[in-house]
KOLRO-367082 format. One line per field, with one value per residue: residue number from 1; x, y, z of N, C-alpha, C, O in turn. Coordinates in nm, 4 decimals. Each point is the difference from the previous one (the first is absolute). Layout:
BEGIN
seq [NUM,...] .
n_X [X,...] .
n_Y [Y,...] .
n_Z [Z,...] .
ca_X [X,...] .
ca_Y [Y,...] .
ca_Z [Z,...] .
c_X [X,...] .
c_Y [Y,...] .
c_Z [Z,...] .
o_X [X,...] .
o_Y [Y,...] .
o_Z [Z,...] .
//
This chain:
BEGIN
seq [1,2,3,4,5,6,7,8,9,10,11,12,13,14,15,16,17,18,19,20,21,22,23,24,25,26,27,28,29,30,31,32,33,34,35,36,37,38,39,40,41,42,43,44,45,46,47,48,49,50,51,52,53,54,55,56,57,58,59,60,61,62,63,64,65,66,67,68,69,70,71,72,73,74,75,76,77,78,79,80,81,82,83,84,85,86,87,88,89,90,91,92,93,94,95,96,97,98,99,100,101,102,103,104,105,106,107,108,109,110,111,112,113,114,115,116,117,118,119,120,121,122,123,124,125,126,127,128,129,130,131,132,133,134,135,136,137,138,139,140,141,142,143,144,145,146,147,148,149,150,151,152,153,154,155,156,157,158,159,160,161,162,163,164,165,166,167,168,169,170,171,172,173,174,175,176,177,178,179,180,181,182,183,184,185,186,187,188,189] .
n_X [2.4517,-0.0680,0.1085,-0.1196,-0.0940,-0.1038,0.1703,0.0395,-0.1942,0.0385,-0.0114,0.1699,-0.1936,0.0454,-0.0301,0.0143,0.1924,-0.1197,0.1842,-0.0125,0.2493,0.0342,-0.2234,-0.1519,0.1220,-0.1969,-0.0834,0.0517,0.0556,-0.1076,0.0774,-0.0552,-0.2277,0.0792,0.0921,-0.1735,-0.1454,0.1400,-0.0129,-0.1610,-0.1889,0.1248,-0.0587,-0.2168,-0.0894,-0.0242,0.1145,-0.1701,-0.0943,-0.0245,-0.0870,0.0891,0.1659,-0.0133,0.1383,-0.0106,0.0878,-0.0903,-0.1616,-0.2164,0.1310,-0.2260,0.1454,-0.1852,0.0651,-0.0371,0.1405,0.1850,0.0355,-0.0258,0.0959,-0.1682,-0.1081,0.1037,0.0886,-0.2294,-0.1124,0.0778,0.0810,-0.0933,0.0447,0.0380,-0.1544,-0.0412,0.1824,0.1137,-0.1923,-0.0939,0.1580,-0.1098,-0.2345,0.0233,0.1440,-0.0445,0.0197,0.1601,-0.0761,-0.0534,0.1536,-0.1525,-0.2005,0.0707,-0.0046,-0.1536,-0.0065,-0.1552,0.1290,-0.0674,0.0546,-0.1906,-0.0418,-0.0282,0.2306,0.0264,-0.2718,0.1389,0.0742,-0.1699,-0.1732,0.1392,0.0139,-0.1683,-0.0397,0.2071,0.0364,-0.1211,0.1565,0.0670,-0.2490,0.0628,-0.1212,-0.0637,0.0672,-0.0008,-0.2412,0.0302,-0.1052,0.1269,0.0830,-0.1754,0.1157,-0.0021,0.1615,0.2184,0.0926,0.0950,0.1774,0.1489,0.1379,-0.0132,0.0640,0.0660,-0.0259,-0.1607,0.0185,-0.0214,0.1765,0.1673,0.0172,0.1433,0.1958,0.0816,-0.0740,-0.1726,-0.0270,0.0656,-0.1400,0.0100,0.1133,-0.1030,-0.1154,0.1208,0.0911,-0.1825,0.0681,0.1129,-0.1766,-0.2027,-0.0202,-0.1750,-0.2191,-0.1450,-0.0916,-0.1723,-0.1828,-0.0953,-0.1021,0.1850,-0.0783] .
n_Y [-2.6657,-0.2260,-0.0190,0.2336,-0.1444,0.0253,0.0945,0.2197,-0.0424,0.0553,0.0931,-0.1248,-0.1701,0.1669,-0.1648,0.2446,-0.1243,-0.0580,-0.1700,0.1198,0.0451,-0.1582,-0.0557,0.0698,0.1652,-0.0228,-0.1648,0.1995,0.2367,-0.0063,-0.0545,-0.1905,-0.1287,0.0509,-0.1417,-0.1439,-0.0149,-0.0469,-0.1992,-0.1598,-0.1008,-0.0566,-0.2335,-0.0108,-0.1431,0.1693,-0.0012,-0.0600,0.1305,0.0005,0.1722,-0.2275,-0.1792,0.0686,-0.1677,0.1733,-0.1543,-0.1530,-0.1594,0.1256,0.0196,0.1523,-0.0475,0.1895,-0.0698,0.2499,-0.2050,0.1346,-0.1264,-0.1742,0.1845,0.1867,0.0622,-0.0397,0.1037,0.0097,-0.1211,-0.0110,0.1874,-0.0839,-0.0892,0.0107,0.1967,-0.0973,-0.0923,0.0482,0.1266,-0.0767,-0.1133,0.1594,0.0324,-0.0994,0.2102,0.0645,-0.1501,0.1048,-0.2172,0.1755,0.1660,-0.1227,0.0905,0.0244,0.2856,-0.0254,-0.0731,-0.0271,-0.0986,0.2684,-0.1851,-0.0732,0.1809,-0.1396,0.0570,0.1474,-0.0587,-0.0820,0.1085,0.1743,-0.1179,0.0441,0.0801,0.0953,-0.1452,0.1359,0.2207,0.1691,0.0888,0.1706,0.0444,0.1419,-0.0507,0.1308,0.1537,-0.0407,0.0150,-0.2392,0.0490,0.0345,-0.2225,0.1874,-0.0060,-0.1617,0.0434,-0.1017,-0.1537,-0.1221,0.1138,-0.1841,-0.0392,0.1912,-0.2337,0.1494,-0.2009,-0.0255,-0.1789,0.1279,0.1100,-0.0776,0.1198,0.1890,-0.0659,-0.1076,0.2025,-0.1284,-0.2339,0.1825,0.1250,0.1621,0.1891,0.1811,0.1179,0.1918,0.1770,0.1372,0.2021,0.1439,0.0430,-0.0401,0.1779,-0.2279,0.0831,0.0835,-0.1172,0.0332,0.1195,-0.0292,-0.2103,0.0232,0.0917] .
n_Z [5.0241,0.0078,-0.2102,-0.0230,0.0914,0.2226,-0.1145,0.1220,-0.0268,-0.1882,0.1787,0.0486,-0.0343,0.1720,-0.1085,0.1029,0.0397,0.1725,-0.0441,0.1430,0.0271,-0.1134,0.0549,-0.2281,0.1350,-0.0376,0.0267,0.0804,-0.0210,0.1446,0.1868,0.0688,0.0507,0.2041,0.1718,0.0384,0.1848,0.1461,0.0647,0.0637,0.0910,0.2282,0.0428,0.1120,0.1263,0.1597,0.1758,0.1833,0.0918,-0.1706,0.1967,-0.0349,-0.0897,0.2127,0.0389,0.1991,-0.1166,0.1546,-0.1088,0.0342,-0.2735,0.0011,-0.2311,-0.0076,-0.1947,-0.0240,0.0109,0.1260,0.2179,-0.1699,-0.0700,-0.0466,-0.1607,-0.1919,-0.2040,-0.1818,-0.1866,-0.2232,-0.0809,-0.1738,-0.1829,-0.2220,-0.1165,-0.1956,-0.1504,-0.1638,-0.1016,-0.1995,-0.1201,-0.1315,-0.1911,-0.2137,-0.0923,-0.2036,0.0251,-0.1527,0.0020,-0.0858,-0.1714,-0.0942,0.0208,-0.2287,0.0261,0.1423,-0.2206,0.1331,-0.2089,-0.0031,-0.0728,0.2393,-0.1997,-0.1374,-0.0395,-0.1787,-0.1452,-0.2049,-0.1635,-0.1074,-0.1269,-0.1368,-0.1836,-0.0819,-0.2261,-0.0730,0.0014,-0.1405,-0.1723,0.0744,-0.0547,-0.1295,-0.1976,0.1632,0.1366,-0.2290,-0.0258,-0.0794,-0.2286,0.2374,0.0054,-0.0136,-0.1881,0.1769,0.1398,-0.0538,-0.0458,0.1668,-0.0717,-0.0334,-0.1395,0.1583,-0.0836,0.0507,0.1683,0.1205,-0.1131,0.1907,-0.0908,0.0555,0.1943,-0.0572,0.0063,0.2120,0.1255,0.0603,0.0944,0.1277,0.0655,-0.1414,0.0715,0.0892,-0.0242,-0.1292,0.1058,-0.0063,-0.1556,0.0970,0.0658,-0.0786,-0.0749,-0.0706,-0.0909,0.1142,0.2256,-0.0633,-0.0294,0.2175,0.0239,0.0682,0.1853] .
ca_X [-0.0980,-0.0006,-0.1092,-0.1243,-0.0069,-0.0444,-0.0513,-0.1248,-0.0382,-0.0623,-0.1701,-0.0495,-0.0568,0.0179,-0.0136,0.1382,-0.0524,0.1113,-0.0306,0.0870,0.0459,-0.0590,0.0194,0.0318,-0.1300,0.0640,-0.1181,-0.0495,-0.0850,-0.0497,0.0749,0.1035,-0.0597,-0.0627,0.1245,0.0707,-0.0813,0.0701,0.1840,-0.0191,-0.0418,0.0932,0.1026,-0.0425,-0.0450,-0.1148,0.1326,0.0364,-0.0832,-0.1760,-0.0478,-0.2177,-0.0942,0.0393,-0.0486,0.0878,-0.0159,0.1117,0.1538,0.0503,-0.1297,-0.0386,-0.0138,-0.0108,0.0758,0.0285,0.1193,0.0196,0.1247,0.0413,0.1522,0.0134,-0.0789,0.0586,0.0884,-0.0552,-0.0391,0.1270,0.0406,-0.1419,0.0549,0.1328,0.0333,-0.1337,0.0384,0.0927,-0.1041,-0.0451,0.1177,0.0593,-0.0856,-0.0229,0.1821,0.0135,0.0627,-0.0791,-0.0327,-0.1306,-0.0949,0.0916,0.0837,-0.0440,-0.1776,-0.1081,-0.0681,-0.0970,-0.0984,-0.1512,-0.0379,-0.0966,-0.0731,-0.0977,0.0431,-0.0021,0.0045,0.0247,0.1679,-0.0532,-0.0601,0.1015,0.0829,-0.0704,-0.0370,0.0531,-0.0214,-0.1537,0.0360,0.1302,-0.0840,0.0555,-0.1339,-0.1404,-0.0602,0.0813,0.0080,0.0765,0.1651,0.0229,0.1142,0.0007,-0.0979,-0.1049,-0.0722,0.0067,-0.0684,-0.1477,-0.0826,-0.0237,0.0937,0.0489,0.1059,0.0823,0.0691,-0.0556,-0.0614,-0.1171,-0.0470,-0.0643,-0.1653,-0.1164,-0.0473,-0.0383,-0.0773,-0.0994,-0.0137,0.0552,-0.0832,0.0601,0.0782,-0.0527,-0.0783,0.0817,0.0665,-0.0820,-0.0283,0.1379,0.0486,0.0453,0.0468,0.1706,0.1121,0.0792,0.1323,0.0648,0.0407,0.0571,0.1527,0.1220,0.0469] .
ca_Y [-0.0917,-0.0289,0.1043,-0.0575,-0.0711,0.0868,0.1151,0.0790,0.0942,0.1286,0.0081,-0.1571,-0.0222,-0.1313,-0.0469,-0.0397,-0.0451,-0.0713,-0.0081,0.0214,-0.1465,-0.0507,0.0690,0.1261,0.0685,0.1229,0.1357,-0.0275,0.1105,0.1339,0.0691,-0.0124,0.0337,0.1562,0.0567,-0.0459,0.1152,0.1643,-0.0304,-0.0208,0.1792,0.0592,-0.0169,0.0409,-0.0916,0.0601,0.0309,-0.1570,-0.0886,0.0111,-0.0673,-0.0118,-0.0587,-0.0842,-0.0603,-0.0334,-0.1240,-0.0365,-0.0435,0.0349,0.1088,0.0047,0.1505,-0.0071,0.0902,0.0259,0.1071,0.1169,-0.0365,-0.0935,-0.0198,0.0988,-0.1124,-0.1112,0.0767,0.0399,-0.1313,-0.0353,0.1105,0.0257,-0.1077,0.0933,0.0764,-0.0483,-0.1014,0.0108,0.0627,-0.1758,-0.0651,0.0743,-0.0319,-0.1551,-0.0739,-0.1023,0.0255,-0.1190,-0.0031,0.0082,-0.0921,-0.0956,0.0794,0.1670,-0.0264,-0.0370,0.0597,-0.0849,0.1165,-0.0367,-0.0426,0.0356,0.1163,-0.0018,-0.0987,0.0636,-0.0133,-0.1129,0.0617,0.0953,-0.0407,-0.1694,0.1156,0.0318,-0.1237,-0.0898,0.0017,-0.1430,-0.1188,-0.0593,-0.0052,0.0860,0.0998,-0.0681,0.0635,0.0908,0.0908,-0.0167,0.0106,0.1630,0.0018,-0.0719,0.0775,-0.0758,0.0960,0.1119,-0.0757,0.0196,0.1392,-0.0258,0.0953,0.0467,-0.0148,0.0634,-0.0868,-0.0979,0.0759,0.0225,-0.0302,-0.1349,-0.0316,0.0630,-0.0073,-0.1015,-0.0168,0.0701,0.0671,-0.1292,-0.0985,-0.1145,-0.0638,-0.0903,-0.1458,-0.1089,-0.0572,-0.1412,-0.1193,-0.0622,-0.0927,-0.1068,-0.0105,-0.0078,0.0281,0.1289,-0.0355,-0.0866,0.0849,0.0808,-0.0285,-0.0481,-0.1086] .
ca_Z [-0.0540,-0.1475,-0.0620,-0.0671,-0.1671,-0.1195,0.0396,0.0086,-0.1116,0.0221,-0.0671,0.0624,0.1145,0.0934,0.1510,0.0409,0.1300,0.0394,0.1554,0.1061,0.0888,0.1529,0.2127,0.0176,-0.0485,-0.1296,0.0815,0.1189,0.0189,-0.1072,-0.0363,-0.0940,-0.1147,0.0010,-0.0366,-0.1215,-0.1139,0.0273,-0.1098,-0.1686,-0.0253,-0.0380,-0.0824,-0.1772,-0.0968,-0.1227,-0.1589,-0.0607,-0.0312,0.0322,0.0322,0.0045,0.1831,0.1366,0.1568,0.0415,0.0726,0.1158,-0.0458,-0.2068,-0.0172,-0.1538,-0.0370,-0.1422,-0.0676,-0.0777,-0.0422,-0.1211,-0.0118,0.0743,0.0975,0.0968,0.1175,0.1053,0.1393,0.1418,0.0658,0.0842,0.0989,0.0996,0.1426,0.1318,0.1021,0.1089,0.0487,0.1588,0.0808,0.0652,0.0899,0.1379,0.1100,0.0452,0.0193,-0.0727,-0.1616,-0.0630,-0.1352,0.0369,-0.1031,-0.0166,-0.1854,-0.0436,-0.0538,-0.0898,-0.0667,-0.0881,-0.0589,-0.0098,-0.1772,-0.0479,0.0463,0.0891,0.1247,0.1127,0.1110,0.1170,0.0737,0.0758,0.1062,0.0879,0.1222,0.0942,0.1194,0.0376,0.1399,0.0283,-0.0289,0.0832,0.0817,0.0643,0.0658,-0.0589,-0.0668,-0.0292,0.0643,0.1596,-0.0445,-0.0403,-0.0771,-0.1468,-0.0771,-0.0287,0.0648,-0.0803,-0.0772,0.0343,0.0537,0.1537,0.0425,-0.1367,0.0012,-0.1207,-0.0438,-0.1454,-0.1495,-0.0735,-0.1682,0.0121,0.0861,-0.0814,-0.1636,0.0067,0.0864,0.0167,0.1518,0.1246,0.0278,-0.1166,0.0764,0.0987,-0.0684,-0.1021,0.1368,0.0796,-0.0787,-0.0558,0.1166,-0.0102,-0.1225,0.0252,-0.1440,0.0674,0.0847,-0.1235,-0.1091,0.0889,0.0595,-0.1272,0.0659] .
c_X [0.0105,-0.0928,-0.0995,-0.0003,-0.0977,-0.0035,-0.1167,-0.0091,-0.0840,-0.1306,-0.0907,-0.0238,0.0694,-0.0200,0.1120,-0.0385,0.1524,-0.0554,0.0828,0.0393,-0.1184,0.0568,0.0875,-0.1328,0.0259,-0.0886,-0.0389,-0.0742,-0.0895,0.1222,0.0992,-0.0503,-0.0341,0.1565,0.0644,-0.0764,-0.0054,0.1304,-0.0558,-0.0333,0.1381,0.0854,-0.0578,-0.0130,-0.0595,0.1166,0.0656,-0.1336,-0.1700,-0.0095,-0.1558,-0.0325,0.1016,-0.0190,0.1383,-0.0378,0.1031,0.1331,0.0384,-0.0991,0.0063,-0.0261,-0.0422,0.0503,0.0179,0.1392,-0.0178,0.1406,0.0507,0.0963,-0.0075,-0.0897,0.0601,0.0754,-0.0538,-0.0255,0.1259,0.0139,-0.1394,-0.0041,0.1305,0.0088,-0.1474,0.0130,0.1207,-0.0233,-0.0471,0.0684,0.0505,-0.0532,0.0216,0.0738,0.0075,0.0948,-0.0374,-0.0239,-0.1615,-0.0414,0.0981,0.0455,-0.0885,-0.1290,-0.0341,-0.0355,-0.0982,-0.0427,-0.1155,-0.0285,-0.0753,-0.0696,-0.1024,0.0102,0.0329,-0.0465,-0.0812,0.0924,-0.0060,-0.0461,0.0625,0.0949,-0.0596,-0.0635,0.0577,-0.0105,-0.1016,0.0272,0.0802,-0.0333,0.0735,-0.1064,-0.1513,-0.0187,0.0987,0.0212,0.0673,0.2037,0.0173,0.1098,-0.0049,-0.1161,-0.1517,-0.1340,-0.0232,-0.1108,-0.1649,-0.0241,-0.0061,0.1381,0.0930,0.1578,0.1220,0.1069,-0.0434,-0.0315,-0.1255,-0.0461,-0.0279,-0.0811,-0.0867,0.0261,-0.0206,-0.1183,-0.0864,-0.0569,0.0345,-0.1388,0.0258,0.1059,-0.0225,-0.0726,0.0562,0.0784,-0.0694,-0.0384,0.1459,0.0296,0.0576,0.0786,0.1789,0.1052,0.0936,0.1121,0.1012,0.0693,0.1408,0.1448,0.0721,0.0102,-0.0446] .
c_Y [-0.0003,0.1104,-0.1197,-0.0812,0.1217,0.1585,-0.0023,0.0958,0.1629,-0.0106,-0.1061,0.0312,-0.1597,-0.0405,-0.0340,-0.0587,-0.0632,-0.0561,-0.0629,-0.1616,-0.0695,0.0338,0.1452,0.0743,0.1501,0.1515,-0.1156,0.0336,0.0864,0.1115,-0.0509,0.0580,0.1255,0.0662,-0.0649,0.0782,0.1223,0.0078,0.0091,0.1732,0.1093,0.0022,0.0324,-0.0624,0.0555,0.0226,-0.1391,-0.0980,0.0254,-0.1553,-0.0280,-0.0481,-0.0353,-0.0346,-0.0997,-0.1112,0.0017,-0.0539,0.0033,0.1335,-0.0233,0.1385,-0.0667,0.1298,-0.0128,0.0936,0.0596,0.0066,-0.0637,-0.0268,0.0555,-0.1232,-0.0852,0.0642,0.0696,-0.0688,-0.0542,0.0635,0.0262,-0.1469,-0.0150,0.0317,-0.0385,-0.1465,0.1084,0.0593,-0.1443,0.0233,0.0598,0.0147,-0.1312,-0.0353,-0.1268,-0.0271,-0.1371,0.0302,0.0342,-0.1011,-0.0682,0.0251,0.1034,-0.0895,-0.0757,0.0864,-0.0856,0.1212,-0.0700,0.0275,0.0371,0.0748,-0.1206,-0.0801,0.1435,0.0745,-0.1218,-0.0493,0.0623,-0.0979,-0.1305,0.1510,0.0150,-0.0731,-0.0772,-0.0427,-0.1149,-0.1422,-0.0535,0.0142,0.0854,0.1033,-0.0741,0.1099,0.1347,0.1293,0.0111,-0.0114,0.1252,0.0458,-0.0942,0.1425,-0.0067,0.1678,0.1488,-0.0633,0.0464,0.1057,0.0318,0.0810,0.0793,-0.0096,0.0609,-0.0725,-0.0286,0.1064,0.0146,-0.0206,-0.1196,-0.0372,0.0401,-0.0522,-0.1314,-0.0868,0.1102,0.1171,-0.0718,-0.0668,-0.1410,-0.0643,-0.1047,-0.1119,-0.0780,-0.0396,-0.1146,-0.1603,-0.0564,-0.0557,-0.1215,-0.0797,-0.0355,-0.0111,0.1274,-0.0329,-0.1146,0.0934,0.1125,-0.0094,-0.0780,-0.1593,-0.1023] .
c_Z [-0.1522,-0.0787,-0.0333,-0.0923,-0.1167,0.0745,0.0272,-0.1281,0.0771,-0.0570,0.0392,0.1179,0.0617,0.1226,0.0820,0.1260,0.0539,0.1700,0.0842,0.0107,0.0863,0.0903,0.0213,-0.0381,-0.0544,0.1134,0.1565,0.0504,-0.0777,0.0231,-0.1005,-0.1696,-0.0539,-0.0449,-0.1733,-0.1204,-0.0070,-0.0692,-0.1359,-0.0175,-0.0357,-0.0959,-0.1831,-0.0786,-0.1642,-0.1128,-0.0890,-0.0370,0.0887,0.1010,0.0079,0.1034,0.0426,0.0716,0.0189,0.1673,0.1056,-0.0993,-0.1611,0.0276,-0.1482,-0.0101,-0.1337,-0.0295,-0.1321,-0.0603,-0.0554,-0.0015,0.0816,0.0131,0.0822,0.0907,0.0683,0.1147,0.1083,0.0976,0.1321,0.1085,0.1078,0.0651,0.0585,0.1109,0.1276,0.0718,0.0938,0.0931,0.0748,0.0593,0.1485,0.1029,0.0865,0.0714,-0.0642,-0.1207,-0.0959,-0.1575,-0.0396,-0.1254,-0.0414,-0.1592,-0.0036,-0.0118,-0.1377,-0.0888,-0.1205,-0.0835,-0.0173,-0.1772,-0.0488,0.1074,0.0793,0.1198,0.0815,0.1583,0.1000,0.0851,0.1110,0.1337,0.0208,0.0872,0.0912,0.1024,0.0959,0.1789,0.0260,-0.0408,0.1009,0.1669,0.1102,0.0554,-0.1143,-0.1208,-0.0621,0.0986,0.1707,-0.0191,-0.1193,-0.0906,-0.1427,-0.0424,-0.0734,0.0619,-0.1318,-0.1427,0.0459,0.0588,0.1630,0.0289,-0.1343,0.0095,-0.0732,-0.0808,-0.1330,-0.1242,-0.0372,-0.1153,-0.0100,0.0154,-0.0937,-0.1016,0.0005,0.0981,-0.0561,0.0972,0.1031,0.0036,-0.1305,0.0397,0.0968,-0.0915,-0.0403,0.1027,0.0500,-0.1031,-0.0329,0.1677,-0.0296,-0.1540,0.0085,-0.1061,0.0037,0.0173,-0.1234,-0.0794,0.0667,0.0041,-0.0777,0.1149,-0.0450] .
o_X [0.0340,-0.0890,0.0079,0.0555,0.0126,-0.0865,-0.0773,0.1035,-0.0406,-0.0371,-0.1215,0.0618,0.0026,0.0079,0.0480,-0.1115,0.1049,-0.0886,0.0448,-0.0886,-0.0573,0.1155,0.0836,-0.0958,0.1083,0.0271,-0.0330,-0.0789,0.0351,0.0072,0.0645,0.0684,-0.0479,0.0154,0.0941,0.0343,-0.0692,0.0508,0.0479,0.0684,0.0035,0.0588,0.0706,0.0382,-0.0069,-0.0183,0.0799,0.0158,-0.0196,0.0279,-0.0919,-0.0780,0.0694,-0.0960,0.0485,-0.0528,0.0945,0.1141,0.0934,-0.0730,0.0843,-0.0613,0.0528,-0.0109,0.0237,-0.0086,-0.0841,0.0550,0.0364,0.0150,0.0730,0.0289,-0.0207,-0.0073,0.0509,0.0319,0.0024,-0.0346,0.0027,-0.0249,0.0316,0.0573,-0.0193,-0.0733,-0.0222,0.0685,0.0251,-0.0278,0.0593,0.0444,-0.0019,-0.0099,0.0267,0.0122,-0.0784,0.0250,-0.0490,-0.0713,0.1169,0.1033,-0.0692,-0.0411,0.0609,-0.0212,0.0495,-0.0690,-0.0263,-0.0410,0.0067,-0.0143,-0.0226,-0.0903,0.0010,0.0641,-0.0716,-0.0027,0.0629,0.0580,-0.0514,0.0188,0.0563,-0.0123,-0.0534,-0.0191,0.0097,-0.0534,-0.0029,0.0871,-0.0065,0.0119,-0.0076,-0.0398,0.0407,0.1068,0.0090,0.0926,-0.0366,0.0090,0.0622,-0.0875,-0.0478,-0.1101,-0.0915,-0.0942,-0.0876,-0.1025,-0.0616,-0.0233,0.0354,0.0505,0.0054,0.0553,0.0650,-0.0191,-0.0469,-0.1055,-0.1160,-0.0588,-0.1041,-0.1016,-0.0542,-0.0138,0.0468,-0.0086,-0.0133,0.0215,0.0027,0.0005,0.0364,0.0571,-0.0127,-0.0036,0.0537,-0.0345,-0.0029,0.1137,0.1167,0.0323,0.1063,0.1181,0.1083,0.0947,0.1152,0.1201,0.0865,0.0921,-0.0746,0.0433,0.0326] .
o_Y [0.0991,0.0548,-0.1228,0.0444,0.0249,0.0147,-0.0893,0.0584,0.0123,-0.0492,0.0179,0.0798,-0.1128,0.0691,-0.1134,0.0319,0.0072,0.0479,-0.1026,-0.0852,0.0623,0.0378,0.0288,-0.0386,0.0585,0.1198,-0.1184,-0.0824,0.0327,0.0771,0.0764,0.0680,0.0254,0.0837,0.0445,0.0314,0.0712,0.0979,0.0747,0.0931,0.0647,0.0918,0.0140,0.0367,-0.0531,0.0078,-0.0197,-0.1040,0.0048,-0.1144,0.0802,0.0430,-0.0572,0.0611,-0.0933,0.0452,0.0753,0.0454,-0.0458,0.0402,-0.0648,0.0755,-0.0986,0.0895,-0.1081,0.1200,-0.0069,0.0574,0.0385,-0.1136,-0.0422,-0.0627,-0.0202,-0.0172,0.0281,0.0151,-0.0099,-0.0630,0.0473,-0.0081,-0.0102,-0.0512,0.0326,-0.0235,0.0096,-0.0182,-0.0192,0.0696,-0.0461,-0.0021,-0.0060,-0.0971,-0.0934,0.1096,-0.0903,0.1064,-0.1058,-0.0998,0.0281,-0.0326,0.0355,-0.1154,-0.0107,0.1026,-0.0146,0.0912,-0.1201,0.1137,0.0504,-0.0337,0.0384,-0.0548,-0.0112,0.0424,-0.0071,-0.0664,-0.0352,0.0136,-0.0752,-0.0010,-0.0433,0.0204,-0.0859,-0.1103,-0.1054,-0.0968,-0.1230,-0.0124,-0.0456,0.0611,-0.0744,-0.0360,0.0753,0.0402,0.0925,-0.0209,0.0266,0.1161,-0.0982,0.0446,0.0628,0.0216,0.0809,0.0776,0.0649,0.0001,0.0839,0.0632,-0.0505,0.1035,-0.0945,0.0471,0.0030,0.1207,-0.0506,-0.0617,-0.0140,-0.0766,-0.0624,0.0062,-0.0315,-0.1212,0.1024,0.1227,-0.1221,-0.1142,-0.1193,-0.1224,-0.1175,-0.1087,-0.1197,-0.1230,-0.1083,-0.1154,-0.1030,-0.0439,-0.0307,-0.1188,0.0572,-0.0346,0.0003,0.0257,-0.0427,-0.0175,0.0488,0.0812,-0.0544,-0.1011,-0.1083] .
o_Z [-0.0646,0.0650,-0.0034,-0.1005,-0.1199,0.0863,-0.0347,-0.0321,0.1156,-0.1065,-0.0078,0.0705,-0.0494,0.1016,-0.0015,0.0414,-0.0639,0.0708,-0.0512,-0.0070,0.0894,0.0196,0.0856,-0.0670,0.0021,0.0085,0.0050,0.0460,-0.1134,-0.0957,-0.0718,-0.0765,-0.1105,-0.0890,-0.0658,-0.1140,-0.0727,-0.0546,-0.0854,-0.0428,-0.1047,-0.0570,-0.0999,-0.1111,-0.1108,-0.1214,-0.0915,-0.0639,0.1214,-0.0361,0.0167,0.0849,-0.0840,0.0469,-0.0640,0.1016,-0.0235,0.0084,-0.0658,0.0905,-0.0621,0.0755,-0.0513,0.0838,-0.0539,-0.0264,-0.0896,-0.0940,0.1111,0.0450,0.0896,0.1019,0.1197,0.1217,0.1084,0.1179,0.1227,0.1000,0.1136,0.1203,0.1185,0.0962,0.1171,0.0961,0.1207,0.1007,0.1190,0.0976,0.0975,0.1148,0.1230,0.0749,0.0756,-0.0547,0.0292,-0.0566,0.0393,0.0107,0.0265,-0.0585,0.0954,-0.0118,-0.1064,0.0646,-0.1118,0.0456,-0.0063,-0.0236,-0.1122,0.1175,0.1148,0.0633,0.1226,0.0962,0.0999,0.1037,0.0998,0.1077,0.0828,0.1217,0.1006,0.1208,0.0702,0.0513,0.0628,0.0542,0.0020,0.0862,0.1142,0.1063,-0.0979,-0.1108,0.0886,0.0460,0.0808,0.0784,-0.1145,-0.0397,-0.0406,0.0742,-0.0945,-0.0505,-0.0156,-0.0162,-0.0573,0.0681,0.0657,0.1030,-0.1065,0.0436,-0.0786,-0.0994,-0.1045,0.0143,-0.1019,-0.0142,-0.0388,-0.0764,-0.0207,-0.0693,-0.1059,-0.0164,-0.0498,-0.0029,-0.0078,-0.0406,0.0304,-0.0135,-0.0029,-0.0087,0.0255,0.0027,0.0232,0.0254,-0.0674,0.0172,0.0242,-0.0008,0.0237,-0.0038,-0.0585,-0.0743,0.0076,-0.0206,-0.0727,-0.0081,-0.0815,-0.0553,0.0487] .
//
């Protein structure tokens, strides 16, 4: 694949994402989601970059992140779908192309789009009417935020030096529902 028009920088917050060909799907199962988050966990993200929020969807996912080295990142990134698309493939007996180019990385400019970043990540399930209610989608860190599960993926420091308390969370979550300057600011499409 072609390079970036603009590197990833160190120290920048981004919104990496990507999503699957039509009439393919990236997670089928909760086993599939449980095994792709057992790859990220192994593989160590923490030597490349601070994660804050994820939620991983049937045919894309969103990581906010903060690098600390973003060449190592990519190659993790890389090798953790790698090895979790030919795991896909074998279960499925399938083969195939899943994305159609490299991820997505939208840097985030301004401190105060981050955690709105936080809750277009998190909302998404409810946006894409996949469940009524966050707490009915288990593969996004929306549980760790709010005190509802203690996860080891994500970066704590974050939560604390930019959230208050999960109940603040929760609020400012219920008030960015519908805010559609977000989904504007989000994406390069």
């Amino acid at each position: 694949m072609p390079k970036r028009e603009k590197p990833l920088e160190n120290g920048r917050f981004y919104h990496v994402y990507n999503r699957v060909a039509p009439n393919k799907k990236l997670f089928y199962s909760a086993e599939n989601y449980t095994y792709f988050l057992k790859l990220w966990k192994k593989t160590d993200f923490t030597l490349c970059c601070r994660l804050i929020a994820y939620c991983l969807m049937p045919n894309h996912y969103h990581f906010l992140v903060q690098m600390t080295d973003a060449a190592l990142f990519t190659k993790k990134i890389s090798y953790v779908f790698d090895r979790y698309l030919k795991a896909l493939n074998n279960q499925r007996k399938e083969s195939g192309q899943y994305f159609k180019d490299r991820f997505k990385a939208k840097i985030i400019e301004n401190e105060n789009y981050l955690l709105a970043v936080c809750c277009y990540i998190h909302l998404n399930p409810v946006k894409a009417h996949l469940v009524d209610s966050l707490a009915e989608w288990p593969f996004l860190n929306y549980f760790e935020f709010t005190g509802m599960r203690s996860g080891v993926l994500w970066d704590e420091g974050f939560f604390e030096e930019y959230v208050v308390s999960s109940s603040d969370y929760e609020n400012y979550l219920a008030s960015r529902y519908n805010d559609v300057e977000i989904g504007a600011y989000i994406f390069d499409e």
